[in-house]
N, C-alpha and C positions, 0 to 999 in steps of 0.2 A: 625667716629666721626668728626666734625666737627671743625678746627683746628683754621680758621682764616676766617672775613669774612670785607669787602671792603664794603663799600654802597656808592655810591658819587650818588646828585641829586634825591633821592626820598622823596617824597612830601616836607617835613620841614627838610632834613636831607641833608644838602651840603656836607658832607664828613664825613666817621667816618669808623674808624677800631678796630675790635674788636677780639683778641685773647682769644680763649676757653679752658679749659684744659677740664680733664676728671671730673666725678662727678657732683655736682650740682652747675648750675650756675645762678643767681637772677640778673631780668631786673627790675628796679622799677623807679617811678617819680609820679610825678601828672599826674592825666588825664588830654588829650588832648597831652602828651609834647611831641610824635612821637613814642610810642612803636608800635603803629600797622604797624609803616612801617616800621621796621625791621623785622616783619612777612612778610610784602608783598615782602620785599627783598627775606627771605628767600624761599617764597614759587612761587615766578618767578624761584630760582635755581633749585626746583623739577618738573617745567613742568608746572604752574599754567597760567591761561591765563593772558596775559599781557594788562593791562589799563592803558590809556595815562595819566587818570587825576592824578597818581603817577610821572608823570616828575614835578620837583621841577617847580615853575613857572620863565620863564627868560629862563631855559637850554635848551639843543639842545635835550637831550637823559640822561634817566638816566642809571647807569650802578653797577651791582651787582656783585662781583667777590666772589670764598670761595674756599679754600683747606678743601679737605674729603683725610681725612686716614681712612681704610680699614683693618685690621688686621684680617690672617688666619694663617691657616696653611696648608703647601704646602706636595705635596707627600711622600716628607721624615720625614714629620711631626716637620719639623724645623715651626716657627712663623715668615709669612713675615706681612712686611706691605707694603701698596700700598697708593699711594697719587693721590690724581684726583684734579685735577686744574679745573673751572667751570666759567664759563662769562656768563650773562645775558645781553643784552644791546638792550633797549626800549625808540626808538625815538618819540617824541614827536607827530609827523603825523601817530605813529604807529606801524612803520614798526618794527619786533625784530629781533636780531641777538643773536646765540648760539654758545659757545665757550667750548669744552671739553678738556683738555690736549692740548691745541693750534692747534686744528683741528677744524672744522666748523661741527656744527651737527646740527639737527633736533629740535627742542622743542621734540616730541615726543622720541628722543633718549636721549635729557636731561634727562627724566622724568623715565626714562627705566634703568636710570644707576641709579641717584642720590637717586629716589623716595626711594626707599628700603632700604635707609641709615637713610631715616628721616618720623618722623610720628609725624604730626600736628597737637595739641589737643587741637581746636578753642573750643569758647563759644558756637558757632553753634552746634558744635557736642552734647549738651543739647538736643540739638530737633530730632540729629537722634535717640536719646535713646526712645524719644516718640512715634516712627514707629517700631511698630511690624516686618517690613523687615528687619529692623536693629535690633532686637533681633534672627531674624532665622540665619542672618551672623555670631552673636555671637555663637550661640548653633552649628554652622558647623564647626564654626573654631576650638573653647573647642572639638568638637565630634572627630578630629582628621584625622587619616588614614581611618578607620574601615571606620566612616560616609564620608569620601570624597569618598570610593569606593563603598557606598549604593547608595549616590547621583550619581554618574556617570552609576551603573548599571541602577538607573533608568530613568536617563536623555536619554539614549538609548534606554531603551524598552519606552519611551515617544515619542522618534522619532521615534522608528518601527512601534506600532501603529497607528500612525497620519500617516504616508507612507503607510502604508496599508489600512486605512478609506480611506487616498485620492485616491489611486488607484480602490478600490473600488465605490466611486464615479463617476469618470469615466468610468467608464463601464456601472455603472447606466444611467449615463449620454449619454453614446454611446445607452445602449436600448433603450430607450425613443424617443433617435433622429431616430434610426437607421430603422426604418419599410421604410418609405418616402426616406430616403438617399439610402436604401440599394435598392429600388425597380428601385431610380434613376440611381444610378453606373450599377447596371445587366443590364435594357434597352440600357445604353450606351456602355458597354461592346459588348453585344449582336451587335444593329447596325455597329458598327467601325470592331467587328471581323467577319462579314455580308461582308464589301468590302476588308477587307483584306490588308490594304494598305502597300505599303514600305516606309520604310525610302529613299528618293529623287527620288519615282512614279514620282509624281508630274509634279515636274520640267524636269525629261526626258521625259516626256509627251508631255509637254510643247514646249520641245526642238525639238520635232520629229515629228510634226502636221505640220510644212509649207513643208516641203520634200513630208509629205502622200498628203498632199492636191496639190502639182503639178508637183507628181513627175514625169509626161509625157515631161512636158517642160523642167524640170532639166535634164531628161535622154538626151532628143533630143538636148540641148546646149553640154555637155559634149562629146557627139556622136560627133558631127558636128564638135565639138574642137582638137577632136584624128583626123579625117580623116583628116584636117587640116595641121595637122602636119604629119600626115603616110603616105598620098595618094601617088599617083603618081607624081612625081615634086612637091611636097608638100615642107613644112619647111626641113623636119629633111635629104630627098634628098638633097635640096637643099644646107642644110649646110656640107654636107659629099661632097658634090663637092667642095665648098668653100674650105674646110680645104684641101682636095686634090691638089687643085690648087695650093694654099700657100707652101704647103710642098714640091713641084718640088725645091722650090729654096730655101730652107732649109740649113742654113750655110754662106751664103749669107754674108745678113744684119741681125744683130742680132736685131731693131727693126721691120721687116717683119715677124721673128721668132715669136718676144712676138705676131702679130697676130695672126700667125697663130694657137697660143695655146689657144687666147683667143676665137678664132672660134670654137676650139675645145671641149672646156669648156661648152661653149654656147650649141653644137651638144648634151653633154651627159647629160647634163641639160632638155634640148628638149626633150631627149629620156624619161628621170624619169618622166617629166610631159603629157609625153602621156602614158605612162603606169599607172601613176596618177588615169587620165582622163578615161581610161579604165577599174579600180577597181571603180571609183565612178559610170559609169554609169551601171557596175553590182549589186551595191548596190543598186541602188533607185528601192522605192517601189511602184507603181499607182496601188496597188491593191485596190479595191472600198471596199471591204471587208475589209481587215487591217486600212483603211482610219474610217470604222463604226466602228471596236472594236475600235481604240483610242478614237477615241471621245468619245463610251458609257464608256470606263472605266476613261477618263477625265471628265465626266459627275457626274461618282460616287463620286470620290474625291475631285467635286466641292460640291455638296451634304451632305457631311460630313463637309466640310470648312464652310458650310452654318448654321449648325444645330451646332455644337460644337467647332468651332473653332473661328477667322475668319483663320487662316494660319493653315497650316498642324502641324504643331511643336505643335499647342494649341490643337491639334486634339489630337495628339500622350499622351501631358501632360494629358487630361482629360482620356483620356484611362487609362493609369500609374495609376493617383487619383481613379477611379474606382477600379482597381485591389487591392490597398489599403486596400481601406474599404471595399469592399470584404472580402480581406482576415481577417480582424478584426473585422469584425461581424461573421466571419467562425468560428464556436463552443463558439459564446456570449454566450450561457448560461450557457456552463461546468465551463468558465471561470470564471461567473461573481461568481459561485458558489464556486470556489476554490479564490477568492477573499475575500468572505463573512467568509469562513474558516481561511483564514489567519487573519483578521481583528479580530476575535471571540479570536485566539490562540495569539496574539498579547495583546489584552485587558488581558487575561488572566494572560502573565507573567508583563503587565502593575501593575496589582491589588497586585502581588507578591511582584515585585519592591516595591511599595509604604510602601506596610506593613511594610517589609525590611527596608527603610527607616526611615518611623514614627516611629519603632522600636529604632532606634541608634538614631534620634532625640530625642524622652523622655529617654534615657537613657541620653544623653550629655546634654538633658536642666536638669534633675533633677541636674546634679553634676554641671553643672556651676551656677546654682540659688546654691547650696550648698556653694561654693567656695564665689561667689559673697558675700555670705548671711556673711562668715567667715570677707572676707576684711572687709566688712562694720563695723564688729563688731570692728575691729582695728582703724576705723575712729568714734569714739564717736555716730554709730548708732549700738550699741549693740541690741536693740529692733526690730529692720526691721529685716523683713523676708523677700525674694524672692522667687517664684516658678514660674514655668513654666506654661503656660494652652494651652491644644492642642485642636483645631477645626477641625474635619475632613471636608471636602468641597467637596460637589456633584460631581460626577465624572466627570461632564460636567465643572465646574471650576476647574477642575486641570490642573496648567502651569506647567512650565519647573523646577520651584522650588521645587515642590513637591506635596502632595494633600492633608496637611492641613497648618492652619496657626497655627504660635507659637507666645506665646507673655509673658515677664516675669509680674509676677502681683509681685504691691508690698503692702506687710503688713507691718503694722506702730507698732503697739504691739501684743503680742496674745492675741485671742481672736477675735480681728478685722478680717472685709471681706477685704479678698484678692482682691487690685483695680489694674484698668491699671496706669503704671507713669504718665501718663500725667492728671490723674484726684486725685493723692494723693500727690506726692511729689513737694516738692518748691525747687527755683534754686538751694539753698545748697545744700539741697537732691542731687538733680541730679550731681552736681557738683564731689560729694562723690563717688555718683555711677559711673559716668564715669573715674575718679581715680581708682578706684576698677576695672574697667571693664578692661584699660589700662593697670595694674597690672598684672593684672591675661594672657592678650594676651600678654604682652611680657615675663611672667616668664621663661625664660628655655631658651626665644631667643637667637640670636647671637646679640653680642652690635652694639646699635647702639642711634641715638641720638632722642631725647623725645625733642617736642615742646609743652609745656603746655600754653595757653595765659587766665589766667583767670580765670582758672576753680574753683578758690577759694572765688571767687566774692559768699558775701553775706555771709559769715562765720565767725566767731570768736570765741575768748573764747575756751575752751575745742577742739572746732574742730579743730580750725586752728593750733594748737598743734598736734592734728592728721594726718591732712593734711600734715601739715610740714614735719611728723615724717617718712610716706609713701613715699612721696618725694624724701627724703633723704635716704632712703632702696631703692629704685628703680634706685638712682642715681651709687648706689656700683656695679650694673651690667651694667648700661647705661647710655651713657652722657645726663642731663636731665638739657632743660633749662626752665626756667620758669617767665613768666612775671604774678608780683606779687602784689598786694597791701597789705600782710598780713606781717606782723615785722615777726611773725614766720618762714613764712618761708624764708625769705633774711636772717635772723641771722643764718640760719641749709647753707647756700649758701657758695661752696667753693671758688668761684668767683662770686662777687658782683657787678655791671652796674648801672648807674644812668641816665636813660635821661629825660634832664631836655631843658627846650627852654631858647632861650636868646636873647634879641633883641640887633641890632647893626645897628647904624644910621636908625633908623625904621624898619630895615628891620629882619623878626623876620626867625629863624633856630632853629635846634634840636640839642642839643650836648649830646655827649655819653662819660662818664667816666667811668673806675676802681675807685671803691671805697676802700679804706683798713685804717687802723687805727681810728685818729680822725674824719673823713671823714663818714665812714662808721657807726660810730657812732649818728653820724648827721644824715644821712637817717633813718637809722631803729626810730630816737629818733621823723623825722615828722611822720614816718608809723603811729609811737604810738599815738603821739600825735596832732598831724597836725602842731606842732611848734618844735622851737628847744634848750628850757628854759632850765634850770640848770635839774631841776626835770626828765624831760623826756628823756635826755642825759643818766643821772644817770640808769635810768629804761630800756635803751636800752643797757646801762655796762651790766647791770645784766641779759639781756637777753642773749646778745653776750656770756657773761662767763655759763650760763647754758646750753648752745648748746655743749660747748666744754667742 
């Protein structure tokens, strides 16, 4: 429910607070005098998109505050209540800010909390009754559990279906391409596993072609570099004498010492690199032979670089891609065949679905055209009849919705042909129906708070007695507020509002009062009469005391 709400700075409205109780509460004035922007207030606090041309003109930002109580019952089945505190605030350049419980939230998480406490029942909403989409909503939501879980089985076999056509598809798709692809991967297959190549040939190829090509003069420098050091009075003699020398007078001088060890250091150092020099010149190769296979096999895998690559790595990737498609054109037909089966058995429990479906749809549209047909008769359209009419639709236009269209026709008397609303009924009409329809979706709900702006426009007389009467039956389960131009219904109002404009020093605003007594009097006495004479006063006594 809706307990209290704040407005400062929206469009004609500089400040105003408004406390709500339960039951029925009546917004009334002249038109123009700012009621729709206590809608726009309230419907910023549900999540609605925020428009700058609502900052009052002059303010920085306009700003919406409301306390929502909440009332359940908890695990022990005791009755709590819960209050939520809620901030809207929509700067003038745009920017919004959202405030839940004094925590910073989301628009989207405004809308996620608050939204489900409040439902908006604009003049607009006239026109969705005209779209048969928004009659199929209707018929889902009266159709209940049964039909949410016809629709969901067959929102599923919809998307098994359509995933099995499409995969199907693909396949089609792959045969078609696949003669030309598949003759190209085998050829390339074929060549690439013709040379055989490794992972880093290549480059050790690469690395080992200057040694093949001279490895006579490698050997003969390497040679020449051990006898050097091995020979006769060579290095490594020569340093075995050194350290020899040095070592007579060992103890001495202890810098003599550190030479002598660096000589010696030197000697076995000497020694590792002519043993070095010894293993490398065993290694090299000047075999003319070994020199022609590197090359021809460097030859091949320049060969492949050429034709499928340019680098090895592209070599190897196109191989891979081949093996690929290969392997997925490997038994195309079995497949595409058990493809074609799945698609067949798919359509099949598609067809099921639906029936299923249409099924719990004409069974929930007969009873809500029933139900519908009843309120109306409590709103001064005892003669209208409503029913349902079902179109089945090609199976090629079947969406996610379902596979036909539904749409309530309405009859004016018996007798008459059953029309679409939007070619029989006038705004009253509609106005009734959408009252009716409102009725019927929240009977049974949990409370919560009803926004009516209007929907009485274009009524009078007998009706607006009705309207009034429905109002105030809907207000005993739910807080129901409603901006009105009908005496009717402000006198059934258990909390009464008056926004009326007022200029000061030029400068023209919205004000919002509680109305009660003589006061109250007075409004219902222009509803009636557009004045507020002796006469009309009296007649709005008389209204007031017939309500109660």
């Amino acid at each position: 429910m809706l307990d209290e709400l704040r407005v400062r700075d929206v469009a004609l409205i500089q400040e105003a607070h408004l406390c709500f109780g339960p039951g029925l509460c009546a917004l009334t004035g002249e038109t123009g005098a700012g009621k729709t922007a206590l809608l726009v207030a309230l419907k910023l606090l549900v999540g609605e998109r925020a428009d700058t041309a609502f900052v009052r003109d002059g303010a920085e930002e306009l700003r919406v505050e409301a306390v929502f109580s909440e009332t359940a019952c908890d695990d022990n089945g005791e009755v709590a209540t819960t209050e939520r505190l809620a901030t809207r605030r929509v700067g003038s350049e745009g920017r919004s800010r959202c405030m839940l419980d004094d925590e910073m939230v989301t628009v989207k998480a405004l809308a996620e909390t608050l939204g489900p406490l409040v439902d908006l029942c604009g003049q607009h909403e006239h026109q969705s009754l005209l779209r048969p989409g928004a009659h199929l909503a209707a018929i889902d939501y009266y159709g209940g559990e049964e039909l949410a879980c016809a629709k969901d089985n067959y929102r599923s076999a919809f998307a098994a279906y359509h995933e099995a056509v499409r995969a199907s598809a693909r396949l089609e798709e792959l045969a078609r391409a696949s003669t030309l692809a598949w003759e190209h991967a085998a050829f390339l297959a074929r060549e690439v596993d013709a040379v055989a190549p490794l992972e880093g040939e290549h480059e050790a190829l690469e690395a080992q072609l200057p040694r093949l090509r001279n490895g006579e003069g490698l050997s003969q420098a390497a040679s020449g570099a051990y006898e050097a050091l091995t020979g006769e009075g060579a290095a490594l003699e020569s340093l075995a004498l050194a350290e020899a020398v040095l070592r007579r007078q060992q103890g001495v001088d202890p810098l003599l010492d550190a030479l002598a060890e660096r000589v010696g250091v030197i000697a076995v150092d000497a020694d590792d690199l002519a043993l070095e020099l010894r293993a490398y010149c065993d290694g090299i190769e000047f075999d003319p032979e070994a020199l022609e296979r590197a090359l021809g096999r460097l030859n091949e895998l320049e060969g492949l670089k050429k034709r499928f690559g340019p680098s090895m790595a592209e070599v190897f990737a196109a191989r891979n891609d081949a093996a690929r498609l290969l392997e997925d054109t490997d038994g195309l037909d079995e497949r595409r065949q058990r493809a074609d089966a799945e698609a067949e058995r798919t359509r099949e429990a598609l067809v099921a679905a639906a029936d299923a479906l249409d099924e719990c749809r004409i069974a929930a549209g007969a009873a809500f055209a029933a139900s519908l047909t009843e309120a109306l008769g409590g709103l001064a359209m005892g003669d209208v009849t409503l029913s349902t009419d079902i179109r089945p639709q090609p199976f090629e236009s079947w969406t996610q919705e379902g596979p036909s269209r539904f749409e309530l026709l309405y009859q004016s008397a018996a007798g008459t042909t059953p029309r679409s609303l939007a070619r029989i009924a006038s705004g009253g009409e509609l106005s009734r129906v959408l009252l009716a329809y409102k009725s019927l979706v929240h009977e049974g709900s949990h409370p919560m708070t009803l926004v009516f702006d209007e929907i009485d426009a274009g009524v009078g007389g007998a009706t607006a007695n009705a309207i009034a009467s429905r109002l105030k039956e809907l207000a005993r389960t739910h807080q129901v507020i409603v901006v009105t131009h009908l005496a009717q219904v402000a006198a059934l109002a258990d909390d009464h509002w008056v926004v009326e404009k007022q200029a000061d020093d030029g400068a023209v605003s919205t004000r919002i009062v509680r109305v009660v007594g003589e006061e109250r009097v007075d409004e219902i006495a222009r509803m009636l009469a557009g004045e507020r004479g002796e006469l009309a006063r009296e007649h709005a006594r008389q209204l007031l005391g017939e309500q109660r």
